[in-house]
N, C-alpha and C positions, 0 to 999 in steps of 0.2 A: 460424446465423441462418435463421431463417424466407426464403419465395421472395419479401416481398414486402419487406426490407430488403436496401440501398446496403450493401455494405463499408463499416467505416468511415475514416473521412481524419484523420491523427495531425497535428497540433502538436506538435513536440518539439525543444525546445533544443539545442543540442549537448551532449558528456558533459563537464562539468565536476563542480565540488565542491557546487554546487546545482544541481539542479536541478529544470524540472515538464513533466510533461507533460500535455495534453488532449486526448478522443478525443469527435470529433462526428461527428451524425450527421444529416443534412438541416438543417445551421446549428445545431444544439442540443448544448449540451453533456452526452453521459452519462458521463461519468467524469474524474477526475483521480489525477494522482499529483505528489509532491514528495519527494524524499529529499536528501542530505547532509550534513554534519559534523553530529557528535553535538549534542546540544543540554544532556545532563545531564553531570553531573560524576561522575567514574571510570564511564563508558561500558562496557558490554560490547563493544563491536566501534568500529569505526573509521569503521562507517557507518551513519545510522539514515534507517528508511522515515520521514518525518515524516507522511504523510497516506496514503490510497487509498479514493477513494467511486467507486461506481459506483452508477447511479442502478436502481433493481432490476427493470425490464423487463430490464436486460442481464443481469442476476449469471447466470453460467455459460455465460456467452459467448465468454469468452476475453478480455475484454473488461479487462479488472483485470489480468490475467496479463500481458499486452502492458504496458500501463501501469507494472505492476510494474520488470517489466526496463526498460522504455524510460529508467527513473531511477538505477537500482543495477543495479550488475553479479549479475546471478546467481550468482557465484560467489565473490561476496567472503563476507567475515562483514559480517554488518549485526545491527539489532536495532531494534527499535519494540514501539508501545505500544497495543494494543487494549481496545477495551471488554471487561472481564471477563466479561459475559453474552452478548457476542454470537457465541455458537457456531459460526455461518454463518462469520464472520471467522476464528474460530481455526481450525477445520477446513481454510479455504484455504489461512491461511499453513502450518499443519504439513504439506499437500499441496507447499508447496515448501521443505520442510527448517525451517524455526524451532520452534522448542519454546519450551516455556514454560519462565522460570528460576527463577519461585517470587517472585520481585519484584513486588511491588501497592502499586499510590499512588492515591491521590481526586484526581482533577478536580476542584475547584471550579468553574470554568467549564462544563464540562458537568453538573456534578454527578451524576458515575458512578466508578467503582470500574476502573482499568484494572491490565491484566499485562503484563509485560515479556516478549516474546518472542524468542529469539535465534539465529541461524543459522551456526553457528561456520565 
């Protein structure tokens, strides 16, 4: 971070089977995370990322990475579901081991095209 940004100060739950965490910065929220039990039916792992935004003055901050773990253990198997076009996204996750498994379903709600990603 630049010399004229604060550290930033976590929000975080303690570790259960849900949970979320949030990372502010001068009262402002620039990121979130949420992960725990799977949410689809025959799951690839036992834990899924359900969310991670970080608002994009931070991306490449560290800033996601924290937030990441702070929900899922690093070293479990987990698995989630990213926008299929957003490069930036997949690039991160396979920077921390997930790979794609060839699994793609449509949002209706967002109406975008996402992939299944998974971290054995």
């Amino acid at each position: 971070m630049g010399a004229d940004h604060r550290p930033p100060r976590r929000a975080v739950e303690p570790r259960r089977a849900d949970r979320c965490a949030v990372d502010t910065i001068d009262s402002r929220i620039v990121g979130f995370a949420t992960g725990g039990a799977p949410r689809d039916d025959n799951p690839p792992a036992s834990t899924e990322l359900w969310s991670l935004n970080v608002v994009p003055e931070h991306h490449g901050t560290g800033v996601a990475t924290e937030l990441m773990t702070a929900v899922i253990d690093p070293e479990a198997p987990t698995y989630l579901w990213v926008a299929a076009a957003n490069d930036r996204a997949v690039a991160f996750y396979r920077k921390h081991r997930f790979e794609l498994d060839g699994t793609e379903k449509f949002d209706p709600i967002w109406e975008c095209h996402e992939a299944r990603m998974v971290r054995a």
